[in-house]
N, C-alpha and C positions, 0 to 999 in steps of 0.2 A: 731662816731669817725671821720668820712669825714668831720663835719660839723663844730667841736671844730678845728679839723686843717687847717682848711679853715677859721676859726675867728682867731688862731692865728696868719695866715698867713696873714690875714689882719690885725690884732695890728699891725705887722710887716712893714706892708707897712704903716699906717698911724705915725708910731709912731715918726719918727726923721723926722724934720723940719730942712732945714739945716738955717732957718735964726731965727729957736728960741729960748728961754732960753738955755746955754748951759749948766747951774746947772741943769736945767730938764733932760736932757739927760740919766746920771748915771740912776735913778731914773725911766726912764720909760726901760731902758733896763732890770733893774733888774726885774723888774713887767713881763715883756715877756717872761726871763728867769723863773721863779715864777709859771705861769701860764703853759707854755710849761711841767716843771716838774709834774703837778699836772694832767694834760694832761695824760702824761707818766704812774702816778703811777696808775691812775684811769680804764686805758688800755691797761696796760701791765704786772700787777700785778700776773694775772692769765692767763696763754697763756695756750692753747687747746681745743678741743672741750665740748662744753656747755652741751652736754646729759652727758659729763663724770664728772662734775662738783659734785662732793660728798655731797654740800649743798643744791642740788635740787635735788635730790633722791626719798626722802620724796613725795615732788609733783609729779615728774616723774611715779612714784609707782601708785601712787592715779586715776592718770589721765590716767595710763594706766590700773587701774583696772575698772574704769568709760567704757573705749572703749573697753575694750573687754565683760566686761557689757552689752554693748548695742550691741555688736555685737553677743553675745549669745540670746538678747533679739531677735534682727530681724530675726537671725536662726531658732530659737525655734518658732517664733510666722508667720513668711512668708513662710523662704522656706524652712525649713524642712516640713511644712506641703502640699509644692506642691510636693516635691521630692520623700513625700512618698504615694499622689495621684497619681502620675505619676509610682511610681510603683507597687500600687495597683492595677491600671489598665492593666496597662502590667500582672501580676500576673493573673488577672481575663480574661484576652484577652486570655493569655498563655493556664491558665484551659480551656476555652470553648475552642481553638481550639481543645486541646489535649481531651475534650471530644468528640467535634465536630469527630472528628478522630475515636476514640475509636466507639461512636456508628454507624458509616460510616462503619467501620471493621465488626462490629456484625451485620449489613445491610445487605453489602456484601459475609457473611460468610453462613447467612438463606439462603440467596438469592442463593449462590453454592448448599445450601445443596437442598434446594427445586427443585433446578435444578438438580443432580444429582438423587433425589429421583424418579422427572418426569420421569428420563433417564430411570431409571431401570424399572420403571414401563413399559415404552413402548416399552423397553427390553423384558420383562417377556409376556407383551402380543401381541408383536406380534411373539415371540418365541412358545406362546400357539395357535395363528390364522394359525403358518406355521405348528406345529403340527397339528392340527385339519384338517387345509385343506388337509395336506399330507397323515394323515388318512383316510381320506373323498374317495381323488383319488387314495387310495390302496384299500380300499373295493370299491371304483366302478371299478375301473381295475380287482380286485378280481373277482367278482359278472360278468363281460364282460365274462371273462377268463372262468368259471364257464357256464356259459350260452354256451360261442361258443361251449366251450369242450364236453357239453349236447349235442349242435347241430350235431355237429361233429361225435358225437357216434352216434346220431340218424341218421343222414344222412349217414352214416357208416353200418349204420347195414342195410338202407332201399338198400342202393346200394348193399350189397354181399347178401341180397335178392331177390333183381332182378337181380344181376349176374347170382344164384342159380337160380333162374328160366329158364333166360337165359339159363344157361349151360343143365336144364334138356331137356327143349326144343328143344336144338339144338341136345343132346345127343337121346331123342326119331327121331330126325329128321334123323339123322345118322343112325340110328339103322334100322329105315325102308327102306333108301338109300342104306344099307348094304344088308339086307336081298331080295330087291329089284336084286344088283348086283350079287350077291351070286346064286341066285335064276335063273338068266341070264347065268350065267358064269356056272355054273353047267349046263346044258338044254345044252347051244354049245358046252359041251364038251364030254358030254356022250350020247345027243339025247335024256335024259329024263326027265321030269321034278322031283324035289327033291321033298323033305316032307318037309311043313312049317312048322313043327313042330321041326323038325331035325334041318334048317335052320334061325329058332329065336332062339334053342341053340346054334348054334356053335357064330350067331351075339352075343348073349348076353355073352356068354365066351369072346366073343375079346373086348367087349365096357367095360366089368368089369375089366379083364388086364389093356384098355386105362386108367381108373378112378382112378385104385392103383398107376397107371403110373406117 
């Protein structure tokens, strides 16, 4: 359109000579005029945009079922097929960690229990080592106990044995100390001597009093 009215516009300029035929004149003005109109009808026939153009429809159609043709082909054939490695992957990344996890738990879960079981176990046995021991030092404390209290009665009984000896001994010691004094004290008082006989009973009367005593 630039280029026909830029050749007009030079007809234009070339066209009138002012020192030539002036019977030409007429003649080429009408020609420009002519031309300019034909210009006109060729370019201004149809004013608007060319996609809206009802006569190219047809093509417009064609060409846009060709590109999205080809634009389903490269979908279908490149990246749908990365888009759904790409999330295959992911998918399969996804699974093993969430397995990875899962058996990480069931790992960690034996792993409490076997520890827990250890627990109890060393629970149980050294609850049965503090029994046993504690058993152990109640029959030997027992068995001590036992023994001193034997001793104790024995040595118990060897003592008020030899007390009982003691005491007889001291009591014949006495008895003859007695009848000794008695024996004395009678003789200065009367000027005669007593009857030892008389004289071991009245001691023996007073040391068997002492002994109820």
């Amino acid at each position: 359109m630039a280029g026909e009215a830029a050749n007009a516009f030079q007809v234009a300029d070339v066209a009138p000579e002012p020192h030539g035929d002036p019977a030409a004149e007429p003649l080429v003005t009408e020609e420009l005029h002519t031309s300019t109109e034909h210009a006109g009808d060729a370019h201004g026939a149809k004013p608007g945009l060319p996609q809206l153009d009802t006569t190219t429809f047809a093509s417009q159609l064609f060409w846009l079922l060709i590109s999205f043709a080809i634009l389903y082909f490269v979908i279908s054939r490149v990246a749908a097929p990365k888009i759904g490695g790409v999330i295959a992957d992911r998918a399969n990344r996804i699974k093993g960690d969430l397995d990875t996890a899962a058996q990480a738990k069931r790992d960690s879960e034996a792993a409490m229990a076997g520890y827990d079981k250890a627990l109890a176990d060393a629970r149980a046995k050294a609850l049965k080592a503090s029994d046993q021991m504690r058993n152990a030092v109640q029959s030997e404390i027992n068995a001590k106990n036992d023994a001193a209290a034997k001793q104790l009665a024995a040595d118990t009984a060897k003592a008020e044995a030899r007390i009982g000896e003691m005491r007889k001994a001291a009591m014949a010691r006495v008895g003859d100390v007695a009848r000794e004094t008695a024996a004395d004290v009678v003789t200065k008082l009367t000027g005669e001597s007593a009857g030892t006989s008389d004289l071991a009973a009245a001691v023996a009367d007073a040391l068997k009093g002492l002994r109820t005593a």
